[in-house]
N, C-alpha and C positions, 0 to 999 in steps of 0.2 A: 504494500500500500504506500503509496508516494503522499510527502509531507509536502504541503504551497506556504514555504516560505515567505516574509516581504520583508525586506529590508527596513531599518528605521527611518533610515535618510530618507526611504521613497516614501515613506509612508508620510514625515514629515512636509516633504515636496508636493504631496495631493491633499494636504491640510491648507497647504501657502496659497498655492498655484499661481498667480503672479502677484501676489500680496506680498510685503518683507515683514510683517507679523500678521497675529491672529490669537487672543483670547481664549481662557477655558470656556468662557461662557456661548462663543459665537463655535467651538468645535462641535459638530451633531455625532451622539455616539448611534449607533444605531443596532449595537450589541455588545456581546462578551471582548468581541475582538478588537472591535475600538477600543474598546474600556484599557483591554491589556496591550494595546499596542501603545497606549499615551501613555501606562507606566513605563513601558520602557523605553519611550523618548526622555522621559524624565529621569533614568535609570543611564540614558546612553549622553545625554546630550553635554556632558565634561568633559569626553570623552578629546585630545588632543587633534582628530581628524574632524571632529564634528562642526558639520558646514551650519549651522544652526544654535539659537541658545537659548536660555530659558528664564526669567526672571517671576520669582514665586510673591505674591502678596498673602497679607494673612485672609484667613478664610479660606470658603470652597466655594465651589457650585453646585448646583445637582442639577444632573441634566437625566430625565426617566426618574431611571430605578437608581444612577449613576452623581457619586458626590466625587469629584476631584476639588485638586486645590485650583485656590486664584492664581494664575500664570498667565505671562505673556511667551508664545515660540516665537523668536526673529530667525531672519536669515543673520550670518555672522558676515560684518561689513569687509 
């Protein structure tokens, strides 16, 4: 049985798309794998190649069923 991978970057890059940020609140989860793919944007995005950053405010969102925190994703300048 074959695993469909997606990378973070791209995943980040179809969150952007020609935007240079975007909000936890304007992100639509629209399941489990949204959910876990934005922790690990947030898990990845320190990361020394990572074309992308993350600035965290206090608080969350909920977006569904779904509570992240307040963050801004940029592209890294």
């Amino acid at each position: 049985m074959g695993v469909k991978t997606i990378p973070v970057n791209d995943y980040v890059d179809k969150l952007l798309m020609e935007r240079n940020c975007i909000t936890s609140a304007e992100i639509e989860i629209g399941g489990d794998f949204d959910y876990v793919m934005l922790m690990m944007v947030a898990m990845e995005y320190n990361s020394e190649t990572s074309p992308y950053c993350l600035v965290f405010s206090e608080g969350q969102t909920t977006i569904g069923k779904y509570s992240v925190p307040n963050m801004v994703i940029s592209r890294n300048q």
